[in-house]
ZAVEX-336957 format. One line per 8 residues: number of its first residue (from 1); for each residue x, y, z of C-alpha. Coordinates in nm, 4 decimals. Layout:
// residues N
NUM = X Y Z | ...
END
This chain:
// residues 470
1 = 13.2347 -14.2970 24.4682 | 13.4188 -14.3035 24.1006 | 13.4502 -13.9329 24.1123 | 13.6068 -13.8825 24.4546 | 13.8446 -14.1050 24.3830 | 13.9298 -13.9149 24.0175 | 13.9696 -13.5959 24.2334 | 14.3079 -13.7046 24.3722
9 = 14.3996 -13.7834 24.0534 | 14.2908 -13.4671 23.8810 | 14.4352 -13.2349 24.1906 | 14.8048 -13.4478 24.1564 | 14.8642 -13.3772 23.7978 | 14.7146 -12.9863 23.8002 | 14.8880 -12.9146 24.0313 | 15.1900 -13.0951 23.8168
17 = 15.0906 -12.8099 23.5041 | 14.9412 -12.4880 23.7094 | 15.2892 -12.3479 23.8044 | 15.3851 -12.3567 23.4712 | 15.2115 -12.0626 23.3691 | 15.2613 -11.8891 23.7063 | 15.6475 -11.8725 23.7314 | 15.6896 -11.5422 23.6048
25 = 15.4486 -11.4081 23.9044 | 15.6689 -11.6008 24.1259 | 15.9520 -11.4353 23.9707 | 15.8229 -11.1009 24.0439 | 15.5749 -11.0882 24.3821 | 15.7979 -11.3217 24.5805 | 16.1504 -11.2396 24.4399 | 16.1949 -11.5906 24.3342
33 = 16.5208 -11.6881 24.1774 | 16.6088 -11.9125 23.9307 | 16.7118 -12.1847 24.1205 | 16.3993 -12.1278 24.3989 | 16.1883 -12.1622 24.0368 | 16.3431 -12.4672 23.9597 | 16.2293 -12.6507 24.2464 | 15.8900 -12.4932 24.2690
41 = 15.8010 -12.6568 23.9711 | 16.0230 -12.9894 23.9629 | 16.0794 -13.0078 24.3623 | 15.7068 -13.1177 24.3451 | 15.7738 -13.3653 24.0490 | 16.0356 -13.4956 24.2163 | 15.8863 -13.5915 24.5940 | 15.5726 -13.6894 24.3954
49 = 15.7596 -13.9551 24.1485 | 16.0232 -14.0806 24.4373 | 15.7229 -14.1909 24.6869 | 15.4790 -14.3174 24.4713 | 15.6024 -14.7082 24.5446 | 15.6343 -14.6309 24.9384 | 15.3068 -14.4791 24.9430 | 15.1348 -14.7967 24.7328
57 = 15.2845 -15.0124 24.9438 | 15.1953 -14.8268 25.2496 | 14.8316 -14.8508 25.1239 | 14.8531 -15.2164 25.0832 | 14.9534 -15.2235 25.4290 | 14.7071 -14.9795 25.6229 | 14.4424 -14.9645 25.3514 | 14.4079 -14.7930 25.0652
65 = 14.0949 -14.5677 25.1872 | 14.2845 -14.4916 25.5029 | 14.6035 -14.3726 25.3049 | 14.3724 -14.2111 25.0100 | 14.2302 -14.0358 25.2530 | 14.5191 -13.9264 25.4639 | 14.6870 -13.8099 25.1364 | 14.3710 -13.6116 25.0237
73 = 14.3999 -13.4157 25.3442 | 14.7874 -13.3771 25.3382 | 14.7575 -13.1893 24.9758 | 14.4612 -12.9663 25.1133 | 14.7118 -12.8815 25.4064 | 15.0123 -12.8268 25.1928 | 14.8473 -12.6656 24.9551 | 14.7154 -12.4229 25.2343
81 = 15.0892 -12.3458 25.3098 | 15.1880 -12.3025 24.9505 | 14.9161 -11.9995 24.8638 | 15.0309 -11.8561 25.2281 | 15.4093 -11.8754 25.1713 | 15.6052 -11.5287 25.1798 | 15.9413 -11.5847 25.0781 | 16.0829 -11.8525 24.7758
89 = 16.2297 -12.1156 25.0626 | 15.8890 -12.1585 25.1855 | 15.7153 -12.2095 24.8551 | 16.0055 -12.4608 24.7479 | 15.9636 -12.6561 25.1057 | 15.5758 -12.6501 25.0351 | 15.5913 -12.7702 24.7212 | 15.8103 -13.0456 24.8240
97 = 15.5732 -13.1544 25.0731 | 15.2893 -13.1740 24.8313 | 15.4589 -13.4074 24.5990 | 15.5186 -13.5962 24.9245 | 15.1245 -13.5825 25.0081 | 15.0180 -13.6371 24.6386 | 15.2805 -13.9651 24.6592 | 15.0691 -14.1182 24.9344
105 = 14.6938 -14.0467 24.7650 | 14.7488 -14.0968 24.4067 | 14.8621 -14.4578 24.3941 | 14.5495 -14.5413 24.6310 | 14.3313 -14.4121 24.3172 | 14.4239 -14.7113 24.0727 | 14.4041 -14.9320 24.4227 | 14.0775 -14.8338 24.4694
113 = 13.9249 -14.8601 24.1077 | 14.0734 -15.1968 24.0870 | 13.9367 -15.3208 24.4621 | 13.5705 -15.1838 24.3786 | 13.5021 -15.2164 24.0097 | 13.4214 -15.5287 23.8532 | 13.2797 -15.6830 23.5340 | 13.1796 -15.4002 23.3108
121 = 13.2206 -15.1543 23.5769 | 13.6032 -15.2027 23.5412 | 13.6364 -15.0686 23.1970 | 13.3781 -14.7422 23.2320 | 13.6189 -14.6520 23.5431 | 13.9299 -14.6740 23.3536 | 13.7930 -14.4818 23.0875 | 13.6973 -14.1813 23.3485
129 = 14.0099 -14.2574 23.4494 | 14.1773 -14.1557 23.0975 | 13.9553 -13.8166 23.0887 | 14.0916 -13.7731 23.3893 | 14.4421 -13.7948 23.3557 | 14.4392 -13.6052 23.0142 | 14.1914 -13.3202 23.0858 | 14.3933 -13.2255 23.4373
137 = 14.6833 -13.1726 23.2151 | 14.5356 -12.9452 22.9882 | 14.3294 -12.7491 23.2389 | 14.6377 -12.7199 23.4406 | 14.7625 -12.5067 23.2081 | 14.3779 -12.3256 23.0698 | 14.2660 -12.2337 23.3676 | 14.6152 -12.1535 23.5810
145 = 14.6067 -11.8763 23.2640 | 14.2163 -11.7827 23.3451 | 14.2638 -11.7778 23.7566 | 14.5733 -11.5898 23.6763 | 14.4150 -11.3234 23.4342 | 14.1115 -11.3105 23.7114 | 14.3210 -11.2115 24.0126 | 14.0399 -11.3853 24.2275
153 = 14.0255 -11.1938 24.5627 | 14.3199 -11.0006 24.4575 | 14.5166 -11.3160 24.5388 | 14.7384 -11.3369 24.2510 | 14.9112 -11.6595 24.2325 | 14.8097 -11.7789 24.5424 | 14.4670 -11.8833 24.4332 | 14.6092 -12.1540 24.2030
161 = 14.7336 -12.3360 24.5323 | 14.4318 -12.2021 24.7440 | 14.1392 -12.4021 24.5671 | 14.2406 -12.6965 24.6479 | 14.2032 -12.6719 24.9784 | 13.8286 -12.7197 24.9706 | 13.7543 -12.9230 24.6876 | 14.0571 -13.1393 24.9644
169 = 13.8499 -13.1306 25.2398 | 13.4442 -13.1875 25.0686 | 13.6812 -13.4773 24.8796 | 13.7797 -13.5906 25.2096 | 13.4005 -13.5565 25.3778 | 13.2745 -13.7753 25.1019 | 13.5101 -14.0418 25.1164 | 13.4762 -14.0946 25.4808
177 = 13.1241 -14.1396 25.3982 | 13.1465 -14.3182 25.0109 | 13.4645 -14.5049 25.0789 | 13.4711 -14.8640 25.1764 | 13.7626 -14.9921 25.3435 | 13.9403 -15.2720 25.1624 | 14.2220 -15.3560 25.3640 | 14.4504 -15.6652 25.3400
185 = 14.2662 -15.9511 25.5375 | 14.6378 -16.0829 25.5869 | 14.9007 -15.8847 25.8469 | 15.1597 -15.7431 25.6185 | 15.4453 -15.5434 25.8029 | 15.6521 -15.2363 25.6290 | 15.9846 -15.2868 25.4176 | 16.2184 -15.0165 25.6095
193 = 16.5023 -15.1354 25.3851 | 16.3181 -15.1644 25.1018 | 16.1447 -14.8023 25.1778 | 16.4982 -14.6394 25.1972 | 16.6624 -14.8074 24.9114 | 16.4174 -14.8219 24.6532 | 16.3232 -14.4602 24.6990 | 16.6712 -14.3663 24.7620
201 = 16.7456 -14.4728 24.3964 | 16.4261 -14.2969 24.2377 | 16.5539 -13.9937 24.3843 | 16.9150 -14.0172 24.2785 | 16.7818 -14.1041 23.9384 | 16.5450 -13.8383 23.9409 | 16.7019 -13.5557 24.0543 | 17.0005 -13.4721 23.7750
209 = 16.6777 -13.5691 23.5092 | 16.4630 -13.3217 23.6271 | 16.6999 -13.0147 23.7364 | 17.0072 -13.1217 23.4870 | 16.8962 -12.9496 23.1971 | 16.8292 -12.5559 23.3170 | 17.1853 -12.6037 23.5246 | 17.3483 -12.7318 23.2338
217 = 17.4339 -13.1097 23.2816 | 17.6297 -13.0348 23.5741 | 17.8853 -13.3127 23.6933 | 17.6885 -13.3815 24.0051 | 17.4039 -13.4585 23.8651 | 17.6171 -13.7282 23.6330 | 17.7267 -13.8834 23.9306 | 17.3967 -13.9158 24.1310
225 = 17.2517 -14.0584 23.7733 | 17.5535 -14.3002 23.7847 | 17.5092 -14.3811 24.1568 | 17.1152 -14.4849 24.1218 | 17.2168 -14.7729 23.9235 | 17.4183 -14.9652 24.1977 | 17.1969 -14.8182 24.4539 | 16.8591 -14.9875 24.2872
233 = 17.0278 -15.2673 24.2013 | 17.1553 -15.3559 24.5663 | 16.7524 -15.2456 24.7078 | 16.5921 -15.5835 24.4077 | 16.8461 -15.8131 24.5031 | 16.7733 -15.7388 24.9539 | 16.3657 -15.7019 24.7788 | 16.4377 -16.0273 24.6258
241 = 16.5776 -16.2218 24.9586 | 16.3111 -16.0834 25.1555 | 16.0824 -16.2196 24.9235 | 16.2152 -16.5861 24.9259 | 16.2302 -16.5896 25.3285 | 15.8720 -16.4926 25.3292 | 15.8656 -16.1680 25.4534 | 15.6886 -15.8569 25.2872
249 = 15.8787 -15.6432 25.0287 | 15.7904 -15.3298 24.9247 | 15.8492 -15.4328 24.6094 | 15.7582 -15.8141 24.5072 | 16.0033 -15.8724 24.2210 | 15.7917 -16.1614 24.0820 | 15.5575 -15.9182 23.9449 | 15.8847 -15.8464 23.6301
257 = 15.7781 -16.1938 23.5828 | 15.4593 -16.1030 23.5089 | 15.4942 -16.0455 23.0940 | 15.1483 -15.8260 23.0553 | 15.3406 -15.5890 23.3595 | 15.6624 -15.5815 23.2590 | 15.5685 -15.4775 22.8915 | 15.2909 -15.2451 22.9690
265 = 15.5584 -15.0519 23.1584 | 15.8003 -15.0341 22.8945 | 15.5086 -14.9687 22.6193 | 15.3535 -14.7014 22.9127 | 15.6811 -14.5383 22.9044 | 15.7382 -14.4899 22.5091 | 15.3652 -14.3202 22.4871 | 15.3983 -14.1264 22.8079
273 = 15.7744 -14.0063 22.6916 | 15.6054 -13.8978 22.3400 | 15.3407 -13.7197 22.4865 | 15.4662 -13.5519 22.7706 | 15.7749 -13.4448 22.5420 | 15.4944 -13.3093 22.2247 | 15.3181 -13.0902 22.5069 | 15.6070 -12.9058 22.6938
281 = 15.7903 -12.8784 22.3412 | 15.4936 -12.7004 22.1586 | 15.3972 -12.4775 22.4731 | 15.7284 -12.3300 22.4104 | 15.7193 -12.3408 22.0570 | 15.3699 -12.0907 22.0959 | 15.4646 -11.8882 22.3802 | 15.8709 -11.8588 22.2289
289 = 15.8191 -11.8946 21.8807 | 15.4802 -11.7876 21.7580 | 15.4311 -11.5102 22.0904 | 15.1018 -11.6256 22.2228 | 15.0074 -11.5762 22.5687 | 15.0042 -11.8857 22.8248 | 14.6325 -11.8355 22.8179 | 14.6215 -11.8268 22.4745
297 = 14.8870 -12.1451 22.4052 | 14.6605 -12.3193 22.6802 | 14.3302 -12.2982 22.5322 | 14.5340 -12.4010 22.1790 | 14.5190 -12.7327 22.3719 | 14.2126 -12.6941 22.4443 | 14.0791 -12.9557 22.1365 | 14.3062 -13.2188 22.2125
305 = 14.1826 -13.2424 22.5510 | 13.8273 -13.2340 22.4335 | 13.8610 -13.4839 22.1972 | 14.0585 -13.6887 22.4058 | 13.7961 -13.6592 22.7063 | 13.5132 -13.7805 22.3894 | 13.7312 -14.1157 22.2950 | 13.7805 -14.2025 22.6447
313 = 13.4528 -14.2400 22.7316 | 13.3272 -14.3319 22.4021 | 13.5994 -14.5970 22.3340 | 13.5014 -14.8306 22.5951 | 13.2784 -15.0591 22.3823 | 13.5250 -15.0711 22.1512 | 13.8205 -15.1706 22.4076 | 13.6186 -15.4418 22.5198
321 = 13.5741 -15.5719 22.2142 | 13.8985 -15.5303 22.0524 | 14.1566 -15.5466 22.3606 | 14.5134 -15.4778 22.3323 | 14.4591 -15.3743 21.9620 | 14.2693 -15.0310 22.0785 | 14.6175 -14.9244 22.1998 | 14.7680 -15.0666 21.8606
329 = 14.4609 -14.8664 21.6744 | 14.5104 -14.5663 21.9099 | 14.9143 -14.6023 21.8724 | 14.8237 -14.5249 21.4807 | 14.5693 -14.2604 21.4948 | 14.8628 -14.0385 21.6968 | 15.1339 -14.1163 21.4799 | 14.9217 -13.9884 21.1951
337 = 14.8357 -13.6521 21.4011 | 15.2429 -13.6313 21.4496 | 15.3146 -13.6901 21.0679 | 15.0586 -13.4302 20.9764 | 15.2520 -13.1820 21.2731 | 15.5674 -13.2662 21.1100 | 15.4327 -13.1970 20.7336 | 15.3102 -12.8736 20.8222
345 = 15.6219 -12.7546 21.0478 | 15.8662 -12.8658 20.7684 | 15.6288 -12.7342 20.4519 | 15.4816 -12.4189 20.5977 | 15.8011 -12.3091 20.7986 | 15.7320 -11.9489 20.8740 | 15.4042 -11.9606 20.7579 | 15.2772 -12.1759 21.0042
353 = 15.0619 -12.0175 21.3238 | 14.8807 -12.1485 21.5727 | 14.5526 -12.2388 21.4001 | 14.7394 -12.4926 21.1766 | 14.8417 -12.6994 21.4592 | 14.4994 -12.7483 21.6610 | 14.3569 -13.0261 21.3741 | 14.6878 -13.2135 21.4011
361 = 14.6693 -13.1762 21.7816 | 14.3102 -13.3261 21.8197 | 14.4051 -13.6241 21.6165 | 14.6763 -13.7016 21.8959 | 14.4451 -13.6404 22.1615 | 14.1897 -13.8763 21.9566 | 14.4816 -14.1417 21.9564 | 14.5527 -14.1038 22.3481
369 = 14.2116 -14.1275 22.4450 | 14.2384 -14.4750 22.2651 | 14.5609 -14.6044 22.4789 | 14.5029 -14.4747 22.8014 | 14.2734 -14.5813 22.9450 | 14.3108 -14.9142 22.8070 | 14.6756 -14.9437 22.8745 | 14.6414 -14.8889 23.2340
377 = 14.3788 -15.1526 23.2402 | 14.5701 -15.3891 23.1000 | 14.8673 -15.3651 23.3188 | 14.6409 -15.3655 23.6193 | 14.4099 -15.6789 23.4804 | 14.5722 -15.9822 23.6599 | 14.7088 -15.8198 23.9451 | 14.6184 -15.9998 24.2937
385 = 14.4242 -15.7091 24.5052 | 14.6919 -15.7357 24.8226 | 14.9339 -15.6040 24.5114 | 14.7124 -15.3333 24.3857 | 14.8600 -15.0581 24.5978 | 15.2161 -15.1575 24.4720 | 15.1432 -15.2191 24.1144 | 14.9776 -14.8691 24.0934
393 = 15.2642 -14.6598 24.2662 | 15.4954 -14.8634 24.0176 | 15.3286 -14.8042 23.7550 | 15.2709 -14.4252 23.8416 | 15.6369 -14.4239 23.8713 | 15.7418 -14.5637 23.5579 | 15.4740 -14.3108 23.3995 | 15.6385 -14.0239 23.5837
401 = 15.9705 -14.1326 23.4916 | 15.8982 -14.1520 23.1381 | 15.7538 -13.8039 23.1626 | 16.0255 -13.6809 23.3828 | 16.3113 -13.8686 23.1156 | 16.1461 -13.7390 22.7839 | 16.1292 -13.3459 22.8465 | 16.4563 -13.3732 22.9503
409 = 16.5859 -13.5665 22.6605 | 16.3859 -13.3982 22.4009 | 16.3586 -13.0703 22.5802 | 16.7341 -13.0644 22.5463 | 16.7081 -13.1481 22.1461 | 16.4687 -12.8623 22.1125 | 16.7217 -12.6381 22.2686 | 17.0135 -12.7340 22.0844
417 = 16.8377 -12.7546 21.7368 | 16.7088 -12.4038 21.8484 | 17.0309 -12.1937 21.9099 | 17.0057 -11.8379 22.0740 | 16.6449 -11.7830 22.1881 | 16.6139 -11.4606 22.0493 | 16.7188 -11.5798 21.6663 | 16.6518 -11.9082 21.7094
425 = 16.5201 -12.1709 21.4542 | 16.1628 -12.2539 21.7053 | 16.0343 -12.4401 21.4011 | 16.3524 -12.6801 21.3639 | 16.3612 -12.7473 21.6961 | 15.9814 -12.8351 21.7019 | 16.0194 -13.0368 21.3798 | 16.3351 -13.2651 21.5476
433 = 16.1390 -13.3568 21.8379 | 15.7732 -13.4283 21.6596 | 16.0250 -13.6919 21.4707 | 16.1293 -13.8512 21.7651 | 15.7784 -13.8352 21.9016 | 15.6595 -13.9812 21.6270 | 15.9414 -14.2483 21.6252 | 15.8440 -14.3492 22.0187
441 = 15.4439 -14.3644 21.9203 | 15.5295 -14.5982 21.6725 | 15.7688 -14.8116 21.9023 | 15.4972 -14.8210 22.1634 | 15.2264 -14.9129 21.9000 | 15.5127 -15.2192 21.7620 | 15.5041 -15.3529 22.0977 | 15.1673 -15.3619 22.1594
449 = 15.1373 -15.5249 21.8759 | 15.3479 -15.7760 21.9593 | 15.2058 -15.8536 22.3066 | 14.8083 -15.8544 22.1478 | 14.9683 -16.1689 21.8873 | 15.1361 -16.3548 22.2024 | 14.7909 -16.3306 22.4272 | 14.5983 -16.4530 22.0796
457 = 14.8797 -16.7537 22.0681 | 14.8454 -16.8293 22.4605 | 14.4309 -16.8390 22.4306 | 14.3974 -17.0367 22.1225 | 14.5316 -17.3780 22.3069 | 14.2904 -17.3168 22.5397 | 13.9967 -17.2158 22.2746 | 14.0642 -17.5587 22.1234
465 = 14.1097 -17.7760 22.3871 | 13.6786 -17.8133 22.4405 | 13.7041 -17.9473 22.0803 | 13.9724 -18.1499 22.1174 | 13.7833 -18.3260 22.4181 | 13.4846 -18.3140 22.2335
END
């Protein structure tokens, strides 16, 4: 069952990293233009991270197998019409319609694991769970270089969209069979409002952060950024009405009350932010700066994924035993990777290639493979099942957010520290934003920190009160 449920997860966020390395064939077979390769790569982003709590709640309301595997079968389809588009406007409307399919399947994944895994059980899922978040990132980019290079069928590009579309439908075949359904026992209806506004606000949030930076910050995208504040701010106060009259929000604002939540999503977002922002910065600092090949930049990251897979599955014992400190341990381990990336960009300057930064690399990955898994487990741990769907398209969100907010920020520091891309300083730019990785590693690892003393204050009262009766 576990690994039917991963493949949603591991189709969402390859699909998130594939394109990357295909936009120049874009460029050239289908005439693409800069703007039409904008949103072939973030249109997808963008759908995906704006639906994610609409299609958690939606599985909270219909089921989550139902909507997992609806949304299994929507990607296959869409993914169908992506390798068979013929002009840009039909890539970029494909690709929009993914996101939208991998918004209603991917939240259902942490529903799921959390609805059907128990006990022990729990903690060997989430740590499958961490392989497979981080390897589908890395092979995104591997393989999109190796099916590329192939020309499988003489497809070209297409086939990086194509091959989905069975591993969609045998998913699909085995979760009608391995599936069981797990829907709320109590009637729940939709949020209309709450659907509009709430996703309304993601979107005008997300949209300047994910397109602002290649159009250059333009003043639209200032005032949609500007406009998502009122806009989310009106949607949790109607969210928060709805709640008190006892109808069904599609987002339960008690949950903020909720400390372990509330801080694993700002602690989520600091590590996500550092990581996603390390990996886009040094794929250009290879490809731009040193000259190697997307193939070649890809399989670069091939260690950290391995050795991030390794400590995700091999950590478990040791998250058990240790609980929020893993992530604390973990936060440590990747800030030490970072300072050795930063000593060798700032020491070996011009020096440096690409073989000097795979040992710093696989120390990050080793620190990741700590917090992942375990920092999605303890967010989840707590959570009331008829929230699952919810918490796990929130919390998806936030991560996509954080992702979407740090290679904008940081991509933009890269860029400025860089100057003109033909004489530009790649190792500067590189070196400024492994700082401020490092800076947001060790903010996330502070927090956690923090939150591991307050659970140790909040179960010793309770430790001693058998002695005190005894």
């Amino acid at each position: 069952m576990l690994p039917v449920i991963l493949a949603a997860m591991f189709m969402a966020i390859f699909d998130s990293y594939v394109v990357n390395v295909a936009t120049p064939s874009f460029e050239h077979d289908l005439g693409a233009g800069q703007v039409a390769l904008e949103l072939i790569v973030a249109g997808y982003a963008f759908t995906y991270a704006a639906g994610m709590v609409s299609g958690g709640r939606l599985g909270d309301i219909f089921g989550h197998r139902r909507l997992f595997l609806l949304g299994m079968l929507a990607f296959a389809v869409t993914s169908l019409l992506c390798g068979v588009s013929q002009e840009p406007w039909q890539l970029v409307v494909s690709r929009l319609l993914q996101g939208l399919a991998a918004a209603l399947m991917v939240p259902q994944v942490l529903a799921l694991i959390h609805a059907n895994f128990r006990g022990a059980e729990f903690p060997r899922a989430m740590s499958w769970f961490g392989v497979t978040t981080g390897s589908s990132a890395v092979l995104g980019q591997v393989l999109g270089g190796v099916l590329l290079k192939a020309d499988v069928f003489g497809l070209g590009w297409r086939v990086i969209f194509l091959v989905n579309v069975p591993v969609g439908v045998i998913a699909c075949l085995a979760g009608l069979r391995l599936l069981p359904e797990n829907r709320s026992p109590r009637r729940t209806r939709l949020d209309p409002v709450g659907v509009i506004g709430i996703t309304g606000a993601l979107a005008l949030a997300l949209l300047p952060v994910i397109l602002g930076r290649d159009e250059g910050w333009p003043i639209w995208g200032w005032i949609l950024l500007l406009a998502s504040v009122p806009v989310m701010v009106l949607a949790l106060l109607f969210e928060r009405n709805l709640t008190r009259r006892g109808g069904d929000p599609l987002l339960d604002v008690r949950l903020f009350h909720n400390r372990a939540f509330s801080n694993g999503l700002i602690v989520n977002s600091a590590f996500m932010s550092a990581f996603a922002s390390f990996s886009f910065v040094l794929t250009l600092f290879m490809q731009d700066g040193l000259g190697q090949s997307p193939l070649s930049a890809g399989l670069t990251f091939a260690p950290l994924g391995v050795v991030f897979a390794i400590t995700a599955i091999g950590s478990r014992k040791l998250a058990m035993r240790l609980g929020l400190r893993v992530i604390v341990l973990g936060g440590v381990v990747a800030a030490v990777g970072l300072a050795v990336l930063l000593g060798e960009l700032h020491w070996l300057d011009g020096d440096i290639n690409a073989g000097w930064l795979v040992l710093p690399m696989a120390v990050v990955g080793l620190g990741y493979g700590l917090i992942i898994p375990s920092l999605i487990g303890a967010v989840l741990r707590g959570v009331a099942p008829t929230q699952a769907g919810a918490v796990a398209g929130l919390f998806t969100t936030a991560q996509q957010f954080a992702t979407s907010i740090g290679v904008a920020l940081l991509g933009e520091l890269f860029f400025a520290v860089l100057g003109p891309v033909l004489t530009g300083d790649y190792i500067g730019g590189a070196e400024a934003v492994a700082a401020v990785c490092l800076a947001l590693v060790v903010i996330g690892a502070a927090l956690t920190a923090a939150m591991a003393a307050q659970q140790n204050r909040a179960a010793r009262p309770k430790a001693e009160e058998p002695a005190l009766a005894g």
